[in-house]
N, C-alpha and C positions, 0 to 999 in steps of 0.2 A: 504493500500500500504506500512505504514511503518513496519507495524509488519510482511509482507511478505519479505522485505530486509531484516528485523531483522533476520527472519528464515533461509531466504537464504544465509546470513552472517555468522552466527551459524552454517550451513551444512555444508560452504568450511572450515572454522578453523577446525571443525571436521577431514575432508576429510584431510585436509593440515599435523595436528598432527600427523594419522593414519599414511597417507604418511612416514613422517619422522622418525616414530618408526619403520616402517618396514627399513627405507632405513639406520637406523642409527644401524640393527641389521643383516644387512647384513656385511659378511664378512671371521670372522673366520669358520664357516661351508667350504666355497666354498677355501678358503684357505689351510687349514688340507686336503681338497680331490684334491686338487694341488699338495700337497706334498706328496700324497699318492700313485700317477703315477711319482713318485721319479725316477732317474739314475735307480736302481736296477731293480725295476715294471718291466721298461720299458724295461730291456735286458732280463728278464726272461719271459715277454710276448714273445720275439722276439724267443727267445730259445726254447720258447711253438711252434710257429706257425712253425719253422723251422724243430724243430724234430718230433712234430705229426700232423704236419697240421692246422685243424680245429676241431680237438677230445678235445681241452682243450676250445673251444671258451662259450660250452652252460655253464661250470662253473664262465665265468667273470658275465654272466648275470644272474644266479641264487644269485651270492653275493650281487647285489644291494641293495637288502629290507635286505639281514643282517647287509651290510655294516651301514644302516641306521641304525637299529635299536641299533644296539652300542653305534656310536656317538650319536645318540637323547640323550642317557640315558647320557651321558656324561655332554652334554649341558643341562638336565633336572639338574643332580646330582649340576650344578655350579651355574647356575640361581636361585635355589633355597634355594642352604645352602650358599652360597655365599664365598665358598671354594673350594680348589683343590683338586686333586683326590689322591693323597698322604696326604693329610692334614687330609682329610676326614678317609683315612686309620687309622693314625696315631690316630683321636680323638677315632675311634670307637674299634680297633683292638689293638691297642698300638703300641708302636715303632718300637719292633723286628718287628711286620708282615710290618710297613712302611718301616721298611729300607730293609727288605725282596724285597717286590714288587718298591722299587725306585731302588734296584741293579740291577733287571730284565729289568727295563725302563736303566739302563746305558748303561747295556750290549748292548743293541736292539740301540739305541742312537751310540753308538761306532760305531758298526757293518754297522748303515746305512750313520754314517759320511764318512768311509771308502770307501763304493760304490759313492756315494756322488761326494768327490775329486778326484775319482780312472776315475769317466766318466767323470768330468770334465777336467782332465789331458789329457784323451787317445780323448776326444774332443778338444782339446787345441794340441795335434798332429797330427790330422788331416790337421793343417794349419801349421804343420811346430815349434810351440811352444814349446817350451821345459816346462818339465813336473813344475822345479824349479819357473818359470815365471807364469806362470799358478795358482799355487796356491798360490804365492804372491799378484796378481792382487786381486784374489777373498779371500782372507782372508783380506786383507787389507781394502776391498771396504764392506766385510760384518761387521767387525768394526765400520767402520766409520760410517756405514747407524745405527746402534743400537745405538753406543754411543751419538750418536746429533738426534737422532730422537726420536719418540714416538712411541705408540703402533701402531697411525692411519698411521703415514707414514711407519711405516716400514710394514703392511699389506698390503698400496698400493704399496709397490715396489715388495712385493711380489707375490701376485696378478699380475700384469704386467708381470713378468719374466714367472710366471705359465704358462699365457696364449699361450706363445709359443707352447706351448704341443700342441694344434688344430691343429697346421699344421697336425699333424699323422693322423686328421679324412679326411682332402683333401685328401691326399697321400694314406690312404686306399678305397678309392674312386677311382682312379684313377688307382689302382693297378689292378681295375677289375676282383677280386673274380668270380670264376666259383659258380654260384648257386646252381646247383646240388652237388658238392662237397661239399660246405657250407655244406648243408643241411645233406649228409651224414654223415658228420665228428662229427655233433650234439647229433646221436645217436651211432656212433660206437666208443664205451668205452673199450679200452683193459686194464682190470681193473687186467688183472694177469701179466700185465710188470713191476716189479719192477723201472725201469725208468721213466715207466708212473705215480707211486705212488708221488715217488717224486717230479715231477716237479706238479703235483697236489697236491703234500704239500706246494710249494713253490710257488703258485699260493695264494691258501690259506692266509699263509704268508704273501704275498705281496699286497693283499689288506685288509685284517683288520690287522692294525700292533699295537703293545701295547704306541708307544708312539706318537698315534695320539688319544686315548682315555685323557691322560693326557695334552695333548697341547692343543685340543679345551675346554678341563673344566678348563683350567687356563686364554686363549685367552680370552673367553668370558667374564670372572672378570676382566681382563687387561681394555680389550674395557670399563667397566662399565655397561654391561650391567643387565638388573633384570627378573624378576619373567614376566615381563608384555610386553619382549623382546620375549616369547616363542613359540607362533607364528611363527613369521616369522624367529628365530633362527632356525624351526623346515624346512621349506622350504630351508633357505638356506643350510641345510647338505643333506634336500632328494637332492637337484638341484645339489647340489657338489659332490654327489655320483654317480648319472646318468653318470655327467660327464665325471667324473676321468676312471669307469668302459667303457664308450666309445672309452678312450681316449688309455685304456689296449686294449680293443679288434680291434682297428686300428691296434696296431704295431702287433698284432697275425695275424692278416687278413693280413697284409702287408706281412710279412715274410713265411706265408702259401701260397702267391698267387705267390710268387717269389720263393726263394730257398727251400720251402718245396712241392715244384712240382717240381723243375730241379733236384735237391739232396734232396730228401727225408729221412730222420734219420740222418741228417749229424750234430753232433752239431758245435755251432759258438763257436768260440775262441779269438775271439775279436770284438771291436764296428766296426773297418773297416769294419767287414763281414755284419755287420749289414746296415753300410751305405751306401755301393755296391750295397744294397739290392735294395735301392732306387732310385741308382742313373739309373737303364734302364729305372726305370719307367718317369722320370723329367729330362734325361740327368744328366753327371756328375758334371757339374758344382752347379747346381742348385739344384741336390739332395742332393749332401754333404751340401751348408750352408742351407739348411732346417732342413737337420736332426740334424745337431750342433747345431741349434736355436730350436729345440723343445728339441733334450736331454739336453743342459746347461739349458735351461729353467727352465724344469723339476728335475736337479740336485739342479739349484740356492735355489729351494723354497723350495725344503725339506731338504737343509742343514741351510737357516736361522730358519724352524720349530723345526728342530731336537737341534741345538745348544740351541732356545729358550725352547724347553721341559726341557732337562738335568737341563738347570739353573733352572726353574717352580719349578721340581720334585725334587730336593736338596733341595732347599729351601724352600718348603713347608714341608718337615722333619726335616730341622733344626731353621727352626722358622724365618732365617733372610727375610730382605726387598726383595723383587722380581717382582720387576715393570718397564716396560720401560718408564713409567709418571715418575719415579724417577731419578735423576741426577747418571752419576757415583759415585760420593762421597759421594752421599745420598744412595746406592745399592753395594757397592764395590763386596761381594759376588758374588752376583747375574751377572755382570757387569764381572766379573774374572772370574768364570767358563765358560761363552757363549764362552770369550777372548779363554780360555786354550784348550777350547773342539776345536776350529777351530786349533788353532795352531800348538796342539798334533795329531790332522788328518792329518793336511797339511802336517806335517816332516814324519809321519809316509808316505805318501804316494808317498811325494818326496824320502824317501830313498828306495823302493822296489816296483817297480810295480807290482801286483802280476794278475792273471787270473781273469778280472773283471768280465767273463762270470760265474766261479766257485766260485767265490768271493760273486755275484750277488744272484745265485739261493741259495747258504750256509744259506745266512742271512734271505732271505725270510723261507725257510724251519726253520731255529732256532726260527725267529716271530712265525713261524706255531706250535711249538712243546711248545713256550710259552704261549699260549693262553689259557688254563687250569690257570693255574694263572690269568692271565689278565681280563678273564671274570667272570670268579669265582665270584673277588672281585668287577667286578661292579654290576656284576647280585645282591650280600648280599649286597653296600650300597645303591640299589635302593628300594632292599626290605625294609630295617630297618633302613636308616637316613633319608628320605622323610615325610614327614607334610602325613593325609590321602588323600589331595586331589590332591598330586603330584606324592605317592607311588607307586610302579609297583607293580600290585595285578592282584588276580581274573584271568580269563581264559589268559589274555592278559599277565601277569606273568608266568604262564604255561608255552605257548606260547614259549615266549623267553628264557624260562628254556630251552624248549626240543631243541631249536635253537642250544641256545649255547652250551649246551651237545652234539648236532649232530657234530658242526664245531669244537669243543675243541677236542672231538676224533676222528674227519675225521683228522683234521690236527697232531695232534699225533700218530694215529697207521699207514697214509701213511709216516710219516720223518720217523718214525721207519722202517717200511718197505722196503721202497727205498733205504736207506743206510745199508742193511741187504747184 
């Protein structure tokens, strides 16, 4: 009897440790794919479902196992060399190609702070807010949460704000998509509209973006995590990818079930049109703060990602401290770019509204055209800084060779083509 507690005792601490290696490796996967149905995604999904319908819908679901297959390599690359993806550049390629590919992450970083603060503003006038107050409120409040917190809390605050984004799977549910239609718009491809290339670049674009490869292979060294986290690191970017890409094809299906059947090729020109969209489905009251609470949602968590990448991916090339375990004064760098990168968005954004719709789809299509770079370098440091038993080899390296060859020059000869 005693050696049967003994056993039984030994099973649950088992069970209990197990438990907590998974629950303590959950996180940055399901985070980075929060940020990935960003302000932008999300008006370019809407601009999809609007001007083609459901013709762009069977591409958000064929991205899924790519989207995975990226980030995994990402979180395999950190877990195991127990560095960042610029660092990693930098050791193996040398400097010029690190500062090459971290100018590429600034650019893409800028680009998507801009859409960012640009839907959080024209969300902040929807209730009457002016543009100046808006972006004080939230540069202010994303400070204060990095510089007094840690890596853990400021994951959970961001998380919580992400979650917002589900409202769009209700609201595309209720929006009650014609089936037949679905179904047709899945195969009819009008692959000779130069219009269509584009927003199929910027589709692209807008879900594998270059500085979501960089942020979850710094996040996961932030967290602590190691080699014995990969598992369940690996679960939580497939779970966070499912997600995010449902969370893309709600707001396409929303705005395909509404104004891409009353006005069909009409493009939006602003989020109002976006938020109209919803408001017959839920009434006007109730559609607008849903839609404000899924897109700030959406906006909040991929401007605290994007500010934290920029600071990650600087700092990983130029050697300084880059930790949110680390005090301001103990990280000043690190701590001073997140600060400068919110600041220098915010004023740029209070001084000029510009066309968040054209604003929106630009930068996804620019992600889309930089992804040649982007994957290049993670596909060569999976090959040749990996241990054998981590390395990407063998058919399963093929594999994702001819992947990423397909999506690196799908999403480069449609920007090219579309803006031809």
């Amino acid at each position: 009897m005693i050696s049967q507690k003994v056993v039984l005792k030994g099973f649950m601490v088992k069970r209990r440790a197990k438990f907590l290696l998974w629950l303590g490796a959950l996180g940055p996967g399901l985070l980075v794919m929060l940020a990935d149905t960003d302000a932008g995604s999300l008006i370019l999904a809407a601009q999809s479902g609007a001007v083609w319908g459901y013709r762009l819908l069977l591409q958000q679901i064929l991205l899924i196992p790519v989207l995975f297959w990226v980030q995994e390599l990402a979180v395999r690359l950190g877990l195991v060399t127990g560095k960042g993806h610029g660092e990693l550049i930098k050791q193996y390629y040398g400097k010029a190609w690190a500062w090459f590919s971290v100018s590429t992450l600034v650019v893409c970083c800028i680009g998507a702070l801009l859409t960012e603060f640009t839907g959080l503003a024209a969300v902040g006038e929807l209730f009457g807010v002016p543009v100046w107050l808006t972006m004080y409120i939230v540069v202010g409040f994303l400070i204060i949460m990095a510089w007094t917190g840690s890596y853990a809390s400021v994951e959970r605050v961001a998380i919580f704000l992400g979650f917002f984004e589900v409202v769009f799977l209700w609201v595309a549910w209720c929006a009650k998509p014609n089936i037949h239609e679905l179904a047709y718009g899945l195969i009819d491809i009008p692959w000779h509209q130069p219009s269509y290339l584009y927003l199929l670049a910027g589709n692209i674009g807008a879900v594998i973006m270059p500085w979501m490869i960089f942020f979850q292979q710094s996040a996961v060294l932030d967290k602590g995590l190691h080699t014995e986290h990969l598992t369940p690191a690996r679960w939580d970017t497939a779970i966070g990818a499912i997600v995010t890409q449902l969370i893309m094809s709600s707001l396409l299906i929303i705005l395909a079930a509404t104004l891409g059947k009353t006005n069909p090729n009409v493009s939006l020109n602003s989020v109002t049109e976006i938020s109209d969209a919803i408001t017959p489905i839920l009434g006007f009251a109730t559609g607008r703060v849903l839609f404000a609470l899924g897109m700030a949602g959406a906006a909040l968590v991929a401007t605290i990602v994007v500010s934290l990448t920029a600071a990650w991916g600087v700092g990983e090339v130029m050697g300084f401290r880059r930790s949110l375990e680390d005090q301001p004064f103990e990280a000043p760098w690190f701590y001073g770019i997140y600060t400068a990168v919110l600041i220098v968005g915010a004023i740029l954004v209070s001084s000029n509204i510009v066309n968040l719709v054209r604003l929106s789809v630009a930068i996804e299509v620019m992600n889309a055209m930089l992804l040649p770079i982007v994957l290049g370098f993670l596909f060569l440091l999976a090959r040749h800084t990996l241990p054998a038993e981590y390395r990407l080899k063998g058919g399963y390296a093929v594999l994702i060779g001819v992947i990423f060859f397909i999506v690196s020059s799908f999403g480069l000869i449609c920007g090219f083509l579309g803006m031809v």
